[in-house]
PDB file of the backbone (N, CA, C, O) and the ligand in Angstrom, with CONECT records:
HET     ZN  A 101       1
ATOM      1  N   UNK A   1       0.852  -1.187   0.000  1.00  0.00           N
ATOM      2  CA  UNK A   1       0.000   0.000   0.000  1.00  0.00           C
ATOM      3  C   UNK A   1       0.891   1.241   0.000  1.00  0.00           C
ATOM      4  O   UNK A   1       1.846   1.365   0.766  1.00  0.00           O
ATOM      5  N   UNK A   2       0.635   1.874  -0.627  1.00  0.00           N
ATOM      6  CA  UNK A   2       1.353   3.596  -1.036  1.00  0.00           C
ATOM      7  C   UNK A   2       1.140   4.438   0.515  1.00  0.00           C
ATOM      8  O   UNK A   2       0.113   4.519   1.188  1.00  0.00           O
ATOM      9  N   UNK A   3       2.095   4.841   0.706  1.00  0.00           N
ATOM     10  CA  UNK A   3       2.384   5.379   2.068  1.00  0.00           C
ATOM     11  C   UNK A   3       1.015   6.856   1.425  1.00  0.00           C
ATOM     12  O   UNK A   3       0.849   7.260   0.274  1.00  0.00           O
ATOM     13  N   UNK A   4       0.311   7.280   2.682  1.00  0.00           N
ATOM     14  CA  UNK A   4      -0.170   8.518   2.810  1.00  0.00           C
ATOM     15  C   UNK A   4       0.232   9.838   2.323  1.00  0.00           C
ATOM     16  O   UNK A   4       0.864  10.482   3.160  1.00  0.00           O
ATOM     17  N   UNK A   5       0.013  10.494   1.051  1.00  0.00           N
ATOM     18  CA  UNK A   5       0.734  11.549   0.594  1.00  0.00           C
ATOM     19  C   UNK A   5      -0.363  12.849   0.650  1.00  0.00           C
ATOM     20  O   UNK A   5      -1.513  12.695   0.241  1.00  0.00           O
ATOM     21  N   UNK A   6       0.048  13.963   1.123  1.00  0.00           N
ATOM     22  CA  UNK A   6      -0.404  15.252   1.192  1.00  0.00           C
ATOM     23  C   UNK A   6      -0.944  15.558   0.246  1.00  0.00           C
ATOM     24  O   UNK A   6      -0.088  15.419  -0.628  1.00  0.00           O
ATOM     25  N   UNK A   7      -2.021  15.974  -0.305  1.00  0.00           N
ATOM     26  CA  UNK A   7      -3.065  16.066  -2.067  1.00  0.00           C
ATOM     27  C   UNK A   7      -3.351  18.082  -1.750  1.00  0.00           C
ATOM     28  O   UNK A   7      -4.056  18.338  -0.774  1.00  0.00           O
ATOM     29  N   UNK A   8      -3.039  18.775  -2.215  1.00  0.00           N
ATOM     30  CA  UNK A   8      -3.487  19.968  -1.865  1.00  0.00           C
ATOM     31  C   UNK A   8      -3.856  20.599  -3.484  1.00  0.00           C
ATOM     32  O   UNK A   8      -3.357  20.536  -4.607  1.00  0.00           O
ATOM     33  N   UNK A   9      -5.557  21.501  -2.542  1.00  0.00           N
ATOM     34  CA  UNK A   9      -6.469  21.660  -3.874  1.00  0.00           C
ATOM     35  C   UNK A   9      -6.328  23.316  -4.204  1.00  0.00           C
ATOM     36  O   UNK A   9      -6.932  24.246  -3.667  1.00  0.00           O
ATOM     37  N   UNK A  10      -5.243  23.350  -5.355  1.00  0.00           N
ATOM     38  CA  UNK A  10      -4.823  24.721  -6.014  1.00  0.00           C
ATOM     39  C   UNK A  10      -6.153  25.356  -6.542  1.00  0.00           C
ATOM     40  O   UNK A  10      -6.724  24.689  -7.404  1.00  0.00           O
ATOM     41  N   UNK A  11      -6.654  26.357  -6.225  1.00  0.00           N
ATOM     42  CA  UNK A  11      -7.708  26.820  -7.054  1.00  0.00           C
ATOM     43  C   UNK A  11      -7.731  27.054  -8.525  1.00  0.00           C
ATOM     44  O   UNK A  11      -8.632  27.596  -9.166  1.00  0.00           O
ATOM     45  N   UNK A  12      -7.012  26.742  -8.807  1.00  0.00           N
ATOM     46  CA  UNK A  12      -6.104  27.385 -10.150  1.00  0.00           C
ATOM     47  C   UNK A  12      -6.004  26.127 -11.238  1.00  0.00           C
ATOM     48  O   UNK A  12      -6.286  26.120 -12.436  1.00  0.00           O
ATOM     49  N   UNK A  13      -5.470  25.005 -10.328  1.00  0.00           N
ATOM     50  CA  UNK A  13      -5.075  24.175 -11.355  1.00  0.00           C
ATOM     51  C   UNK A  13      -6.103  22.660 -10.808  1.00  0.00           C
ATOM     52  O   UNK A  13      -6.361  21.904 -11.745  1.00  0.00           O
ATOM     53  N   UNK A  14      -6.580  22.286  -9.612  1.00  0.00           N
ATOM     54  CA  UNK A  14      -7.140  21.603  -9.003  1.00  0.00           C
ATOM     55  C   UNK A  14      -6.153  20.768  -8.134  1.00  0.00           C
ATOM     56  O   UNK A  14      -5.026  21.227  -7.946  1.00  0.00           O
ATOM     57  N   UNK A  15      -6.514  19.545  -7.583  1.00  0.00           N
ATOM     58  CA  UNK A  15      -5.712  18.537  -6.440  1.00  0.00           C
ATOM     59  C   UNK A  15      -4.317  17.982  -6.919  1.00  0.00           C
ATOM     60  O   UNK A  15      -4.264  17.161  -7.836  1.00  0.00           O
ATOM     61  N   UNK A  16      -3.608  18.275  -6.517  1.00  0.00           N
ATOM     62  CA  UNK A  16      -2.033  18.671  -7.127  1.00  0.00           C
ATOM     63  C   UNK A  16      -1.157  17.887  -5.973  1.00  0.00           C
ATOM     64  O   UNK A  16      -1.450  18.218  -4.824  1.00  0.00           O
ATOM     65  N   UNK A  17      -0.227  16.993  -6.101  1.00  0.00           N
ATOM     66  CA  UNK A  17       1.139  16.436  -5.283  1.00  0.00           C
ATOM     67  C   UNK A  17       1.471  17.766  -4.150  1.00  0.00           C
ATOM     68  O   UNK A  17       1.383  18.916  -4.578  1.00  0.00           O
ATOM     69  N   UNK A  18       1.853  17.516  -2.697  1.00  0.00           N
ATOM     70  CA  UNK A  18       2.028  18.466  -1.882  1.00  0.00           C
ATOM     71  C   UNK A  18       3.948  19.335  -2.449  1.00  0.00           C
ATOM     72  O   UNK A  18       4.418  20.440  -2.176  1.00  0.00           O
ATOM     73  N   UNK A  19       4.431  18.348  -3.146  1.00  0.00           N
ATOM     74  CA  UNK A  19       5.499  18.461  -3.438  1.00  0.00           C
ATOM     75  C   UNK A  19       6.074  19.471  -5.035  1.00  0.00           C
ATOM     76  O   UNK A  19       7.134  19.574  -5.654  1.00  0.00           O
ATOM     77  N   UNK A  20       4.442  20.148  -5.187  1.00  0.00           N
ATOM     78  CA  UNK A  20       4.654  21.217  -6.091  1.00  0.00           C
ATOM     79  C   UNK A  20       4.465  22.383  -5.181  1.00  0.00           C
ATOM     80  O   UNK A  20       4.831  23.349  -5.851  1.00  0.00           O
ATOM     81  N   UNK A  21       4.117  22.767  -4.100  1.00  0.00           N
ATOM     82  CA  UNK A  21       3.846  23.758  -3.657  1.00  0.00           C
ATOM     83  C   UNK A  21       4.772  24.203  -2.262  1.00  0.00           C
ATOM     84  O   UNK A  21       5.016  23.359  -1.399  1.00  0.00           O
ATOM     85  N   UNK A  22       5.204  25.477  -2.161  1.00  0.00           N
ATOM     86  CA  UNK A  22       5.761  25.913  -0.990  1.00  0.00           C
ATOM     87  C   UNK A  22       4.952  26.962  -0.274  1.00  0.00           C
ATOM     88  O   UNK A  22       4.673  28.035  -0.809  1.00  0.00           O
ATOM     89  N   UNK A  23       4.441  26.515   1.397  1.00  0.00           N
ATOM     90  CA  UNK A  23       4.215  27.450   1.942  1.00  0.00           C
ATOM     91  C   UNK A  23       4.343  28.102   3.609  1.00  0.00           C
ATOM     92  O   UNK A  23       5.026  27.517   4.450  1.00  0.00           O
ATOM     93  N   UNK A  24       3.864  28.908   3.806  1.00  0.00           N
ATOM     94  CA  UNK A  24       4.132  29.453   5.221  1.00  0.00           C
ATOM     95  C   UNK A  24       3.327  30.011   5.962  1.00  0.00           C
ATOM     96  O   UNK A  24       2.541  30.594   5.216  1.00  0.00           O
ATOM     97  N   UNK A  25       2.957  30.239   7.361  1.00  0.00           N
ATOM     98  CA  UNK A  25       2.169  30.383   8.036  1.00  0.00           C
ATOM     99  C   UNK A  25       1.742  31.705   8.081  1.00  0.00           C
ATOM    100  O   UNK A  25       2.692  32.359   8.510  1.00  0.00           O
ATOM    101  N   UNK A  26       0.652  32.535   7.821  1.00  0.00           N
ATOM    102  CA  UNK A  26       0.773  34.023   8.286  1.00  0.00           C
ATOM    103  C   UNK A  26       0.889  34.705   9.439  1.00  0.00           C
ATOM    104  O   UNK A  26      -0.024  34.910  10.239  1.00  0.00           O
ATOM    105  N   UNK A  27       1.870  35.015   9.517  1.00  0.00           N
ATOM    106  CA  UNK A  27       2.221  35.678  10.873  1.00  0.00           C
ATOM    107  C   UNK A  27       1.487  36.913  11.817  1.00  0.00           C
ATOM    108  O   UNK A  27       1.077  38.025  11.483  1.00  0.00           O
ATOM    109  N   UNK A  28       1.505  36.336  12.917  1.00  0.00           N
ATOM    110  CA  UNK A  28       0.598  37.595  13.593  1.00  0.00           C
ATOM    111  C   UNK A  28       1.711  38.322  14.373  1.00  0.00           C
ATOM    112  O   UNK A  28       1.859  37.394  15.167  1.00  0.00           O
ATOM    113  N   UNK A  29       2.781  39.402  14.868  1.00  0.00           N
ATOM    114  CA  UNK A  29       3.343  39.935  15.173  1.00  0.00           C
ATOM    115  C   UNK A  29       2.715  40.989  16.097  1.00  0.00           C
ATOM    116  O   UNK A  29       2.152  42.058  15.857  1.00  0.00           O
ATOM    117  N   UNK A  30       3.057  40.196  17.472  1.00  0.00           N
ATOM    118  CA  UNK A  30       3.020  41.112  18.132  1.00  0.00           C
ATOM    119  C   UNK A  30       2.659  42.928  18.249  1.00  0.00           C
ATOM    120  O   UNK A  30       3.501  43.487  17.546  1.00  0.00           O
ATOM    121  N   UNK A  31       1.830  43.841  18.811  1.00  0.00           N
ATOM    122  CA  UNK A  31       1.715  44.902  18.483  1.00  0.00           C
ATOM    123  C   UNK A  31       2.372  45.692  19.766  1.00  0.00           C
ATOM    124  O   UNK A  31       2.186  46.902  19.889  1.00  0.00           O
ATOM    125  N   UNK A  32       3.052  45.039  20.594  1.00  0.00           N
ATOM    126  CA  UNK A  32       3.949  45.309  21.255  1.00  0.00           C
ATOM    127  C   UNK A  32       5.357  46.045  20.946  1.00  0.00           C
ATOM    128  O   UNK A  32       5.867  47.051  21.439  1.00  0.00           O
ATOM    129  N   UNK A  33       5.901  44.903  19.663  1.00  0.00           N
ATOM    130  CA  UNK A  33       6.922  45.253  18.835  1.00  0.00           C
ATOM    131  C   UNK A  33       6.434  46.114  18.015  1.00  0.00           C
ATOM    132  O   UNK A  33       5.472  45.976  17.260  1.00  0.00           O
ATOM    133  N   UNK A  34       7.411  47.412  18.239  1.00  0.00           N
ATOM    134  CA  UNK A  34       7.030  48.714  17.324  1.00  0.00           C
ATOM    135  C   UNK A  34       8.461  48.900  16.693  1.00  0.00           C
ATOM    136  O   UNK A  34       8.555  49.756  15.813  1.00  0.00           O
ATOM    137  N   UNK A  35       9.279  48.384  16.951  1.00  0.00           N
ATOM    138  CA  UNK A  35      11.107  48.521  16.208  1.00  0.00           C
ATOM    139  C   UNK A  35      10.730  47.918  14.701  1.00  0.00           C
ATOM    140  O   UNK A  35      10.192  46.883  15.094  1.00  0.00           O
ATOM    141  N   UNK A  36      10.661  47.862  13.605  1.00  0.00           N
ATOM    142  CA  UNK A  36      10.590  47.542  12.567  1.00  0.00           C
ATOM    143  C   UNK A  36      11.555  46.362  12.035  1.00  0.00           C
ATOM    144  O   UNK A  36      11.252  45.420  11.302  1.00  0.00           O
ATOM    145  N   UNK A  37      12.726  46.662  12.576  1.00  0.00           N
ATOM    146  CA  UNK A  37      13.602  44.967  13.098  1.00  0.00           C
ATOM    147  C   UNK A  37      13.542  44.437  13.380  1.00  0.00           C
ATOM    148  O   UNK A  37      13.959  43.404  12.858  1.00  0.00           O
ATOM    149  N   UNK A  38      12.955  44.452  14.553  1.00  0.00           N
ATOM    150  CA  UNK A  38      12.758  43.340  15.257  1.00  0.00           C
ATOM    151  C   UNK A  38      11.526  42.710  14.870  1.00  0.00           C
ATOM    152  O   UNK A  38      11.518  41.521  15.189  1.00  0.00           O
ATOM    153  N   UNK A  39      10.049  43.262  14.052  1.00  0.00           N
ATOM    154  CA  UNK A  39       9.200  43.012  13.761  1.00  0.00           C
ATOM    155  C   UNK A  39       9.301  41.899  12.542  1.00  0.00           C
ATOM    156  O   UNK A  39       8.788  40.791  12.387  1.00  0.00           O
ATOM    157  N   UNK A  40      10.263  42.764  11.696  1.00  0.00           N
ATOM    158  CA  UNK A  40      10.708  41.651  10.216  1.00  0.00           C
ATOM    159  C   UNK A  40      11.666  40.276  11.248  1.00  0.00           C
ATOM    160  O   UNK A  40      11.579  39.146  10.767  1.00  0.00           O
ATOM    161  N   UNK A  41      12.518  40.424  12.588  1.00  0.00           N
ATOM    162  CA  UNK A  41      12.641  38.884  12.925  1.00  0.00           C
ATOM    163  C   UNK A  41      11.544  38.249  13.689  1.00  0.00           C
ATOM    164  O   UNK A  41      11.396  37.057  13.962  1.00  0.00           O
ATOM    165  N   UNK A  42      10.902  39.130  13.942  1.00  0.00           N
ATOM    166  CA  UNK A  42       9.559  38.034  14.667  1.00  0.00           C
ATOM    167  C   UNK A  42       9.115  37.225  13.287  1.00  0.00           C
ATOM    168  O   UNK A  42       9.169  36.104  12.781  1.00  0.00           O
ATOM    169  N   UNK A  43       8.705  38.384  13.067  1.00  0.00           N
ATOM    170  CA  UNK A  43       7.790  37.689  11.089  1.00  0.00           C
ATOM    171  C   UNK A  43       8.311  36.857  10.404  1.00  0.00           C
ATOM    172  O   UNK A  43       7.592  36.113   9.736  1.00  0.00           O
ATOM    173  N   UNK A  44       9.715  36.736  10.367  1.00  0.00           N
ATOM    174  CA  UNK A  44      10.686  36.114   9.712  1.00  0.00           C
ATOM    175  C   UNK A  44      10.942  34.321  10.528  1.00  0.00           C
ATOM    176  O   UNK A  44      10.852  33.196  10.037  1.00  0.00           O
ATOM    177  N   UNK A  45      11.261  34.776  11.857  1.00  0.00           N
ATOM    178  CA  UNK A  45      11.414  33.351  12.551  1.00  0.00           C
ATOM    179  C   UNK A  45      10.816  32.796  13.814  1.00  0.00           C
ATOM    180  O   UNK A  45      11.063  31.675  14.258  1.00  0.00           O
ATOM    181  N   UNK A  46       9.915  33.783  14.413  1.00  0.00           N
ATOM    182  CA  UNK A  46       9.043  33.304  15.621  1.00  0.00           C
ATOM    183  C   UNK A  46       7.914  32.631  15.174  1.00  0.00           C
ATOM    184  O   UNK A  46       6.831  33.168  15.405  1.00  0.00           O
ATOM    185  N   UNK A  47       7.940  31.245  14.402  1.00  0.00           N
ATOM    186  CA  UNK A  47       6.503  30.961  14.362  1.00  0.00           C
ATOM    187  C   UNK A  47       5.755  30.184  15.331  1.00  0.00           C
ATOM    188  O   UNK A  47       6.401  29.426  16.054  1.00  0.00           O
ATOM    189  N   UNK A  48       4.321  30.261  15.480  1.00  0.00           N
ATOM    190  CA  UNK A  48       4.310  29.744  16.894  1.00  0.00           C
ATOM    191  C   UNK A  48       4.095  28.423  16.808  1.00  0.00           C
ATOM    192  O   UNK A  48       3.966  27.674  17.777  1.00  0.00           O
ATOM    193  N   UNK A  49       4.031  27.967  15.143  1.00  0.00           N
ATOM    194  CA  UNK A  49       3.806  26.230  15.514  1.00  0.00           C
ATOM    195  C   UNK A  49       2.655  25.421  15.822  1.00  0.00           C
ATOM    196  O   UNK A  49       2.660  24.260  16.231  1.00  0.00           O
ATOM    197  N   UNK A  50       1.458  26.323  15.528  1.00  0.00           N
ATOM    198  CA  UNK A  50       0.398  25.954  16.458  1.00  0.00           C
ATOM    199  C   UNK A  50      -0.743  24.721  16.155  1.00  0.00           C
ATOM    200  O   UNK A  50      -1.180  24.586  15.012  1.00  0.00           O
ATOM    201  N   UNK A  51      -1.095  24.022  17.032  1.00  0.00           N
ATOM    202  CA  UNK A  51      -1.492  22.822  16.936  1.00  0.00           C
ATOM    203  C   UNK A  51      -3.171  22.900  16.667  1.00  0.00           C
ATOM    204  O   UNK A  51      -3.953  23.409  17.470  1.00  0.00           O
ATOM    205  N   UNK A  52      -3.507  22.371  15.544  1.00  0.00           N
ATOM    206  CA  UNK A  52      -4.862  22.957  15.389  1.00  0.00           C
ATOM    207  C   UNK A  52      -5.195  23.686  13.996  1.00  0.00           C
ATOM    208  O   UNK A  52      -4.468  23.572  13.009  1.00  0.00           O
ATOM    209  N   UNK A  53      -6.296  24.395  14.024  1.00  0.00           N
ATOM    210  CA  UNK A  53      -6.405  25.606  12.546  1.00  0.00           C
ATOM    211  C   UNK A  53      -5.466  26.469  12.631  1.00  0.00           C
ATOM    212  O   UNK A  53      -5.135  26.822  13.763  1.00  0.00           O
ATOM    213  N   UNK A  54      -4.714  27.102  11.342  1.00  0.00           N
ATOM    214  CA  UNK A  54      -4.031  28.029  10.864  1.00  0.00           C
ATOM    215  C   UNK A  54      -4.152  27.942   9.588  1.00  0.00           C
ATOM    216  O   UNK A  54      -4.358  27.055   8.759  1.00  0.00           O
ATOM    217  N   UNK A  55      -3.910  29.495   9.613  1.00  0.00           N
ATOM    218  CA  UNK A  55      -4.184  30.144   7.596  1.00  0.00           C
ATOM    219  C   UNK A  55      -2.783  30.104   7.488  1.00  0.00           C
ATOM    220  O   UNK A  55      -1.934  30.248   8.367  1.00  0.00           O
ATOM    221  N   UNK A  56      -2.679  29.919   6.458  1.00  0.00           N
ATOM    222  CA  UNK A  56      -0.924  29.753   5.920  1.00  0.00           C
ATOM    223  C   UNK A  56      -1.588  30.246   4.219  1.00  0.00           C
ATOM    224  O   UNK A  56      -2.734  30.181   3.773  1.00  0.00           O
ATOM    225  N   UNK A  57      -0.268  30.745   3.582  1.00  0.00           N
ATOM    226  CA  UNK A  57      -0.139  31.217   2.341  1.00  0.00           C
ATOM    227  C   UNK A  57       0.585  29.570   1.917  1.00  0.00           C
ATOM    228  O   UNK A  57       1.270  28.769   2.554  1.00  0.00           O
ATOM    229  N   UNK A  58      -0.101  29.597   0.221  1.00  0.00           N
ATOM    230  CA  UNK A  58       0.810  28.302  -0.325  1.00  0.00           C
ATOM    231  C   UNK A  58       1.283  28.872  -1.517  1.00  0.00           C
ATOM    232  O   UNK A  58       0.777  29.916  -1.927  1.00  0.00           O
ATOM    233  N   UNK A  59       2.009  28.427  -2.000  1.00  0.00           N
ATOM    234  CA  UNK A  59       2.643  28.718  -3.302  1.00  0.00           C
ATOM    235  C   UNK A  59       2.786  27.467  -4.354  1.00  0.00           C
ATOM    236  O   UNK A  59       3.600  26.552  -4.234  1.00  0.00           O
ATOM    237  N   UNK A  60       1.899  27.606  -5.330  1.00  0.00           N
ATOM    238  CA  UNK A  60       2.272  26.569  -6.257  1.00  0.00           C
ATOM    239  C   UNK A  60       3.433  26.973  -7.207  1.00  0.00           C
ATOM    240  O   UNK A  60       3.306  27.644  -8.230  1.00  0.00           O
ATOM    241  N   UNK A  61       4.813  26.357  -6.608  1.00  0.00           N
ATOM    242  CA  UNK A  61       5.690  26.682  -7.441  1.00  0.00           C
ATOM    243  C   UNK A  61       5.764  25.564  -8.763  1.00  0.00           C
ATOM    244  O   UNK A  61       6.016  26.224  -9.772  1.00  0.00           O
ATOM    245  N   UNK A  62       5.684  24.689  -8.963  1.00  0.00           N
ATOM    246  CA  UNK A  62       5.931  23.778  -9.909  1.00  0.00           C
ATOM    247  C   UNK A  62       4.008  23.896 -10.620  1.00  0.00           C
ATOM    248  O   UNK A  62       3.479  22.788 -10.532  1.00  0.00           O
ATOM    249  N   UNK A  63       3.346  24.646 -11.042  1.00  0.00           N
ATOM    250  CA  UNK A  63       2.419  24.608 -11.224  1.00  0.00           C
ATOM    251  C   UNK A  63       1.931  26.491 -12.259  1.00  0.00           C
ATOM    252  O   UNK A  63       2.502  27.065 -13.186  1.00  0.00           O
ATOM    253  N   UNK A  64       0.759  26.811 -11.511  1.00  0.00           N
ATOM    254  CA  UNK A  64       0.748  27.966 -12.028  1.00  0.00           C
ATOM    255  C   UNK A  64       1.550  29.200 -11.628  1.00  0.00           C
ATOM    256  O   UNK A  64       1.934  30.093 -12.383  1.00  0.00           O
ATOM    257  N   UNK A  65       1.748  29.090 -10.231  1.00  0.00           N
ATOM    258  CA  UNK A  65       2.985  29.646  -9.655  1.00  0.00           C
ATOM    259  C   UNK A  65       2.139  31.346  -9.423  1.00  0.00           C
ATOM    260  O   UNK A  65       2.429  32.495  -9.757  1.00  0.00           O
ATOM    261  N   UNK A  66       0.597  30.478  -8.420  1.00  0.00           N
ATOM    262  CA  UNK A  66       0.375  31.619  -7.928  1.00  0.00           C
ATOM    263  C   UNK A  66       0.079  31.240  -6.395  1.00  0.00           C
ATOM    264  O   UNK A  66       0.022  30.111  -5.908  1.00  0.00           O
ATOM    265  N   UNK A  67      -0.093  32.491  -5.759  1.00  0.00           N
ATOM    266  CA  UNK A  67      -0.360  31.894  -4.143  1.00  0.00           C
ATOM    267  C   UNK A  67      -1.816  32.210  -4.117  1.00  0.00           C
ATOM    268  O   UNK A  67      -2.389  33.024  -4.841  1.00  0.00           O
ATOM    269  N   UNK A  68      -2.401  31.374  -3.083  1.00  0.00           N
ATOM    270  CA  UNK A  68      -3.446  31.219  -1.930  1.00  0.00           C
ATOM    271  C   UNK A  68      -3.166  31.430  -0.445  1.00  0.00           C
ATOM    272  O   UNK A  68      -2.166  31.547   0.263  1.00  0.00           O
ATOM    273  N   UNK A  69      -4.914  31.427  -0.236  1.00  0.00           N
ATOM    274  CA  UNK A  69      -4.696  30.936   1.334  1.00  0.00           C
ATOM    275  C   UNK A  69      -5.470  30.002   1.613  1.00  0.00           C
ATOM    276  O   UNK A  69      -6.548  29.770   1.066  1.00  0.00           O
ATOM    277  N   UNK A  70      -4.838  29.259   2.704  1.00  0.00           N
ATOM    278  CA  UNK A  70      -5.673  27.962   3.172  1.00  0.00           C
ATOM    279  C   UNK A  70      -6.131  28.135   4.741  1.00  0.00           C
ATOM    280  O   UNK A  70      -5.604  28.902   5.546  1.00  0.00           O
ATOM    281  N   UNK A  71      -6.795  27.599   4.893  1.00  0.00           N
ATOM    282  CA  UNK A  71      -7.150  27.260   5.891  1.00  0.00           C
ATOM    283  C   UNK A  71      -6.439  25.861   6.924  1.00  0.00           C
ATOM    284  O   UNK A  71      -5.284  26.104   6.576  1.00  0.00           O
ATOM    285  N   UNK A  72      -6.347  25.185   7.457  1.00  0.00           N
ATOM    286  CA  UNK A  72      -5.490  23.881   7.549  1.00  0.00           C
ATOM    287  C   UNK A  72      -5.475  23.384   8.832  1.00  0.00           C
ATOM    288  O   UNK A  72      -4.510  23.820   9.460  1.00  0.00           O
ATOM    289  N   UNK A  73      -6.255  22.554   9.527  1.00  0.00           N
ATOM    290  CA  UNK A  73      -5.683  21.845  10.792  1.00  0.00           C
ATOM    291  C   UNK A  73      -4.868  20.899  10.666  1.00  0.00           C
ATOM    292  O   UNK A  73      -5.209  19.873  10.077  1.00  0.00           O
ATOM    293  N   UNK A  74      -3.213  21.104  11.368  1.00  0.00           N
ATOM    294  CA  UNK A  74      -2.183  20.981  11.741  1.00  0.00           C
ATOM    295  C   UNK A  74      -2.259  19.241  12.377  1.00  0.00           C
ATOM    296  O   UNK A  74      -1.471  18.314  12.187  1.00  0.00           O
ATOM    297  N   UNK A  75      -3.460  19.291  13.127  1.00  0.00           N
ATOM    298  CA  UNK A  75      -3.236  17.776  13.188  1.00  0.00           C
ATOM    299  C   UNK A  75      -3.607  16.926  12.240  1.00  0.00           C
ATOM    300  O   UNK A  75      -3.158  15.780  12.226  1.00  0.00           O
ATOM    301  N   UNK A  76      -4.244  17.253  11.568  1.00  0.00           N
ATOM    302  CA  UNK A  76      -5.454  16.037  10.864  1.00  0.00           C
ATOM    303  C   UNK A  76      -4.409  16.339   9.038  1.00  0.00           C
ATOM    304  O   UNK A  76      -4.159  15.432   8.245  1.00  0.00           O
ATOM    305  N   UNK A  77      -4.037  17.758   8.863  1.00  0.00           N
ATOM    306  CA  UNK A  77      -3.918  18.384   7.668  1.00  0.00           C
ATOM    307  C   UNK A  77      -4.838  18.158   6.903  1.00  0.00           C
ATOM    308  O   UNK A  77      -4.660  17.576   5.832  1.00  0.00           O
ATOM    309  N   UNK A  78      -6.529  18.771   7.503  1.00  0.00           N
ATOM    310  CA  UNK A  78      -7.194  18.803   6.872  1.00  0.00           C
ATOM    311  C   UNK A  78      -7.112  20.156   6.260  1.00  0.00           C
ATOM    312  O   UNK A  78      -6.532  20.977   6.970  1.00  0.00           O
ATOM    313  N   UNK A  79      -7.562  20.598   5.089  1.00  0.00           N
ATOM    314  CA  UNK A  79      -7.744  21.668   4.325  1.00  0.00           C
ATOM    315  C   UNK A  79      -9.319  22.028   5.162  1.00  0.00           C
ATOM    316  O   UNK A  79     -10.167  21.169   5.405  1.00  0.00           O
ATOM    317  N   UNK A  80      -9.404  23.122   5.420  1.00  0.00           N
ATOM    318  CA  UNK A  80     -10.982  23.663   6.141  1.00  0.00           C
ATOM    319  C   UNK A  80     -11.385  24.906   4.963  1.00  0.00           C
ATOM    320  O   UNK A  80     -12.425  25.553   5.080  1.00  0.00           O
TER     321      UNK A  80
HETATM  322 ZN    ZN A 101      -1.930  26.041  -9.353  1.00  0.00          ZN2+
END
């Protein structure tokens, strides 16, 4: 049996290999941080990892090579 592979549905092109697309979580940054440096390293590398729903941006790079947003619980990697 074929091991479990990630299927993600490009609006663009339809249900596509997870291994055409790159993406990342949208960051919520603190409104605490008002230094503009330190804001681009929060944004850049504090992600919080979080277990559950998160919107993340995807990028179909091997495809039409436009971005979305998803919706996504982290445990299940269901698309919502
Ligand atoms: Zn696409």
């Amino acid at each position: 049996m074929a091991p479990h592979r990630l299927r993600i549905h490009c609006p663009h092109c339809g249900v596509r290999a997870v291994e055409e697309f790159a993406y990342g979580e949208i960051p919520a940054t603190p409104d605490a941080l008002t230094d503009a440096d330190a804001r681009d390293v929060d944004r850049g590398f504090m992600h919080s990892n979080h277990e559950g729903p998160v919107t993340e941006r995807w990028f179909h790079a091997f495809g039409c090579r436009r971005w979305f947003t998803v919706r996504r619980d982290t445990r299940t990697n269901e698309m919502l």
